[in-house]
C-alpha positions as CSV (number, residue, x, y, z in Angstrom):
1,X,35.0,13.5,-68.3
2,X,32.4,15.7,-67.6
3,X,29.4,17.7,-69.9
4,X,31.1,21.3,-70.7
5,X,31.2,23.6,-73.1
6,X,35.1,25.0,-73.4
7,X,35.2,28.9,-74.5
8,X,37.5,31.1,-75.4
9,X,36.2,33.6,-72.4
10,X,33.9,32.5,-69.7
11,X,31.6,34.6,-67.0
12,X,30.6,34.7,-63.8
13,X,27.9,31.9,-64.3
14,X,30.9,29.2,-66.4
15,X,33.0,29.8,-63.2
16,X,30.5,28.5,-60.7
17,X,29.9,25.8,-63.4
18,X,33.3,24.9,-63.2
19,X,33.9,24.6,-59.5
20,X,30.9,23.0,-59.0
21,X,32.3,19.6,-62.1
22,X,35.5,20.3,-60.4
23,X,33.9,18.4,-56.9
24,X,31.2,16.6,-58.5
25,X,31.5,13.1,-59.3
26,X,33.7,12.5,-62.9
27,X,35.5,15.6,-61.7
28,X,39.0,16.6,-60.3
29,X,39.5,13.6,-57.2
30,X,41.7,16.3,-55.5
31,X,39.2,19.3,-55.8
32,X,36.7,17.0,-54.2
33,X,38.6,15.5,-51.2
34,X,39.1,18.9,-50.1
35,X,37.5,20.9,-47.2
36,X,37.3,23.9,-45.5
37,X,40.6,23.3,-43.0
38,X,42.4,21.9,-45.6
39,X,42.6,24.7,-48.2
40,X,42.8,27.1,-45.5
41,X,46.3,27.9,-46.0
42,X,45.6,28.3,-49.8
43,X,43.5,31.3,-49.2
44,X,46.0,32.9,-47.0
45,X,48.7,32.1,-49.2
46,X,46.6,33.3,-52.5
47,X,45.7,36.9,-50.3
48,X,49.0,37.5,-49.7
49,X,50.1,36.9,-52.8
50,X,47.6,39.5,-54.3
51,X,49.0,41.8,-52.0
52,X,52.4,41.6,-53.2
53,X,51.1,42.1,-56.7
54,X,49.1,45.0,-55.7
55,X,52.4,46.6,-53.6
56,X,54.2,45.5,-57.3
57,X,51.4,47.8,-59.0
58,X,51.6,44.8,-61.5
59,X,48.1,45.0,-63.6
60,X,49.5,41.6,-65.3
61,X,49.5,39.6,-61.6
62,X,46.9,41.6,-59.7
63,X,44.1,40.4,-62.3
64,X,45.6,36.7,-62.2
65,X,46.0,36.8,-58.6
66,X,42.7,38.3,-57.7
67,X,41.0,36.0,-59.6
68,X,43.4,33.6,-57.8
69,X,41.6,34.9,-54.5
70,X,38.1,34.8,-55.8
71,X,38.9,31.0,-56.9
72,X,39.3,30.4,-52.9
73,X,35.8,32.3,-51.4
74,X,33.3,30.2,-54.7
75,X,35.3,27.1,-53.4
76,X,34.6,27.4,-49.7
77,X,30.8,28.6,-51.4
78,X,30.6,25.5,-53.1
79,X,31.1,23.6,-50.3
80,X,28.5,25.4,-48.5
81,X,26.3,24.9,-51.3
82,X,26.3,20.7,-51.3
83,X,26.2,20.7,-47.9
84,X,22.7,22.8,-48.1
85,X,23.9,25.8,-46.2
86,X,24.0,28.6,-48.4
87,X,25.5,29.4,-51.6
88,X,27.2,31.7,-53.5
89,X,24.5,34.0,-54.6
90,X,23.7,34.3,-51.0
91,X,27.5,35.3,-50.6
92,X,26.8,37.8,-52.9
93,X,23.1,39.7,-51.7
94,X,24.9,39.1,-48.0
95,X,27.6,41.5,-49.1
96,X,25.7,43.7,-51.0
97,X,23.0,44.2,-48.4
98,X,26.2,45.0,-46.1
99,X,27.1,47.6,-48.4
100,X,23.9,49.1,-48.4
101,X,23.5,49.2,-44.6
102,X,26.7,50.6,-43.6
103,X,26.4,53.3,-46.3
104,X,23.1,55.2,-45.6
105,X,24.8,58.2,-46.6
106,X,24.7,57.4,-49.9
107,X,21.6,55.2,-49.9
108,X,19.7,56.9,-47.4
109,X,19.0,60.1,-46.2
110,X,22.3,60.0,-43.6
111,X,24.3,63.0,-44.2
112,X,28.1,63.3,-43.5
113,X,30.8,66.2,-44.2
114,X,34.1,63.8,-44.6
115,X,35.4,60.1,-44.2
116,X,36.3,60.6,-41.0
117,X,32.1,60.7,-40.4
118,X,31.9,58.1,-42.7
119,X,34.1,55.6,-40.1
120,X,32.2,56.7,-37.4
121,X,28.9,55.9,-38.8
122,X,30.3,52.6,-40.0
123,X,31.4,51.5,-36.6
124,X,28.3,52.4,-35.1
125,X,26.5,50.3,-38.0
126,X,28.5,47.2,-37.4
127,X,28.4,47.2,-33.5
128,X,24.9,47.2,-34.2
129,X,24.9,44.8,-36.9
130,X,26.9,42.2,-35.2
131,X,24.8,42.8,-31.5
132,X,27.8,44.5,-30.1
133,X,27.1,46.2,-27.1
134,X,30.0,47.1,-25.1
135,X,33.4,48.0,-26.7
136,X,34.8,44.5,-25.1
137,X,32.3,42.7,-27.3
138,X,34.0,44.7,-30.5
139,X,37.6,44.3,-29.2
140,X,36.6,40.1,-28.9
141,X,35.4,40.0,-32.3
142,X,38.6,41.6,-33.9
143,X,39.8,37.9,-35.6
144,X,42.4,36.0,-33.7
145,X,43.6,34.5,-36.8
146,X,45.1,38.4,-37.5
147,X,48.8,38.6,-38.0
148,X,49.5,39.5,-34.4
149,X,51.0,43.4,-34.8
150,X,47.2,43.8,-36.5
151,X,45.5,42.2,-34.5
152,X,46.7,44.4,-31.4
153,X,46.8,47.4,-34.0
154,X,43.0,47.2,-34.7
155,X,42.4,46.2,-30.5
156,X,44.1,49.3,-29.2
157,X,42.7,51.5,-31.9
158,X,38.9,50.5,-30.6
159,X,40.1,50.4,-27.0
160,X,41.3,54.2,-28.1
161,X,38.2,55.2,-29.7
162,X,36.2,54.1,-26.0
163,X,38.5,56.8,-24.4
164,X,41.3,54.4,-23.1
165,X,44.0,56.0,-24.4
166,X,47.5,58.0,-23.4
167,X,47.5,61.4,-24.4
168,X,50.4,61.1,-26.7
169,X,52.7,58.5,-28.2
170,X,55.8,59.2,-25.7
171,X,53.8,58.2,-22.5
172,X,53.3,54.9,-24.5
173,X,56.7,54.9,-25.4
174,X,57.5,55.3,-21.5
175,X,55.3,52.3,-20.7
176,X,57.3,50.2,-23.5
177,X,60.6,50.9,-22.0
178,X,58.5,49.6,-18.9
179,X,57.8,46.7,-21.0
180,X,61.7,45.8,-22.0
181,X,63.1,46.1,-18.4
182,X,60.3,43.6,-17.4
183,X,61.5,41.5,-20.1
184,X,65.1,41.6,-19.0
185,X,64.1,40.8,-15.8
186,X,62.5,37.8,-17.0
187,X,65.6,36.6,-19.2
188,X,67.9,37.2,-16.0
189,X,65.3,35.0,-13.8
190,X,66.1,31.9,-15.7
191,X,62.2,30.8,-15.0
192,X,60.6,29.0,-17.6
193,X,59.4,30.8,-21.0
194,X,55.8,29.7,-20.3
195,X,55.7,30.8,-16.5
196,X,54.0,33.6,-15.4
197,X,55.7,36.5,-16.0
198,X,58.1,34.9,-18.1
199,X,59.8,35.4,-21.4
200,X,56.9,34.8,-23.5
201,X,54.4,36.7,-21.3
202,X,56.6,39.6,-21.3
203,X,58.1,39.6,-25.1
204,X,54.6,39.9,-26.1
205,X,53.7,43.1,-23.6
206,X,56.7,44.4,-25.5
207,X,55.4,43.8,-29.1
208,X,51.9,45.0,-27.8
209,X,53.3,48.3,-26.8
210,X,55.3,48.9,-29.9
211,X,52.3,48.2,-31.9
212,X,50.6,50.9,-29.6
213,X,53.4,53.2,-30.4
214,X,52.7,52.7,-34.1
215,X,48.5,52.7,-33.8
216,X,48.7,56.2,-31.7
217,X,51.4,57.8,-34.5
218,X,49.7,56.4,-37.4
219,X,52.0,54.0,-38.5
220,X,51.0,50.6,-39.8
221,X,53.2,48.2,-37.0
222,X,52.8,45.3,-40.6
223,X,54.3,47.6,-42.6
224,X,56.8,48.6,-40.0
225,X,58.3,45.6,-39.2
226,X,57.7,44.3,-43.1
227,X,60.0,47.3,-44.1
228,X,63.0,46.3,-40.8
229,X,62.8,43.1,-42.6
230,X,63.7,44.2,-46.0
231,X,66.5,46.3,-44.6
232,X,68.0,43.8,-42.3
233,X,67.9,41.5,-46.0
234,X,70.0,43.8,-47.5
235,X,72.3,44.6,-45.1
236,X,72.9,41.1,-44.3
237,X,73.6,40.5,-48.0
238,X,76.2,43.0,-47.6
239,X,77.9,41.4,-44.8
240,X,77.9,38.0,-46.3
241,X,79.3,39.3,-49.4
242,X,81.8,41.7,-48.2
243,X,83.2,39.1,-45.8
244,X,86.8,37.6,-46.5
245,X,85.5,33.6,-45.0
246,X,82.2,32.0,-43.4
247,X,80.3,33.9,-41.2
248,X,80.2,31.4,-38.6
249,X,84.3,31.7,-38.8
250,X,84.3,35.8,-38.2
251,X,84.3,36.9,-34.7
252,X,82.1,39.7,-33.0
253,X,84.3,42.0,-33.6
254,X,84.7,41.6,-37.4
255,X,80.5,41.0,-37.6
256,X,80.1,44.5,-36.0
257,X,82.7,46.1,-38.4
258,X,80.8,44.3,-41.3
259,X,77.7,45.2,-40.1
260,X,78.5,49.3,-39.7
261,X,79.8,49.5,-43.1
262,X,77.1,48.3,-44.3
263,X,74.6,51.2,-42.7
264,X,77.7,53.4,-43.6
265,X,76.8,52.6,-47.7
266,X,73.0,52.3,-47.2
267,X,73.3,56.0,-46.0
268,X,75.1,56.7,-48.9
């Protein structure tokens, strides 16, 4: 057991209090065993289930899972902190400074007219911030731990911004149906997935370019594919459901009729 005071509503300073017993010795053996890799996946897993709570608009499960979130960035702190490298309260002035910096508009004497300026100023902040100096240096530094569609979302948009950019969506869409006749190509070749030019060199120049199409026409390629999702779940509930036997017992044929009748009711 360890010295603590239980309330019936803590603050900022119990929390740290409590992560740091959690580790220490007396504490929680699991909380202390951990490290940075190995509750990695817990913070993805604890963002995305925010998210969903926020696309819910559930106040109930945003503030539990927010807090849920927080719990992950004062664990990775406190782990910085016993190790001497910095700690949450420098976590905290980091960001705020940040915040500061990248907003002389409304801390300085900057003047803008709109968000757009706003943007602008704030990528012009960070390159300079972070020591970027070329827009290579900013396209490297866009995380390669993104989910992929972002990550080439957020790569072609500051490729875009440097002027390397097609003057409207079609041309791109031109260059994907490019894209998928390489691909083909590649599937009738029989060479091996890995090999250049083969089926996993040219599926991805395919998802590249649709997530082109989506960042010139101002469509989130996430939130695209997130949404095809979804509608291929329901459909494919449909065609489970309406069918008379097993799936893996109905031919093509009676798939495909399954299949349109359940766009045919969607519609409806």
């Amino acid at each position: 057991m360890v010295d603590f005071q239980c309330k019936h509503r803590y603050d900022w300073a119990d929390f740290l209090q409590i992560m740091r017993l959690l580790r220490s010795p007396g504490g929680c053996p699991w909380d202390a065993e951990q490290t940075h890799q190995s509750i990695r996946r817990n913070f993805l897993e604890e963002t995305y289930e925010a998210l969903d709570a926020l696309d819910r608009d559930d106040p109930v499960d945003m503030c539990e899972e927010l807090g849920d979130v927080l719990m992950q960035v004062v664990f990775h702190a406190t782990i910085e902190e016993e190790r001497g490298r910095f700690t949450m309260a420098d976590v905290v002035d980091g960001v705020a400074q940040k915040m500061v910096y990248r907003h002389p508009h409304v801390f300085g004497t900057v003047h803008v007219d709109n968000s757009d300026q706003v943007l602008v100023n704030w990528e012009k902040l960070k390159r300079t911030e972070k020591g970027q100096s070329s827009t290579a240096d900013a396209i490297e530094a866009v995380p390669h731990t993104l989910p992929a569609l972002w990550r080439a979302e957020k790569v072609q948009k500051k490729a875009a911004k440097a002027g390397f950019d097609w003057e409207d969506p079609l041309q791109a869409l031109d260059k994907l149906e490019e894209e998928v006749r390489e691909l083909r190509a590649a599937m009738e070749s029989g060479t091996a997935a890995d090999a250049p030019h083969g089926l996993r060199e040219e599926l991805g120049d395919v998802l590249f370019m649709a997530a082109k199409i989506g960042q010139m026409s101002g469509t989130d390629p996430e939130d695209a594919l997130h949404r095809s999702c979804d509608k291929f779940d329901s459909r494919f509930r449909f065609v489970e459901e309406a069918a008379d036997k097993p799936l893996s017992g109905c031919g093509e044929a009676e798939l495909l009729a399954l299949w349109r009748e359940a766009k045919t009711k969607e519609k409806s």
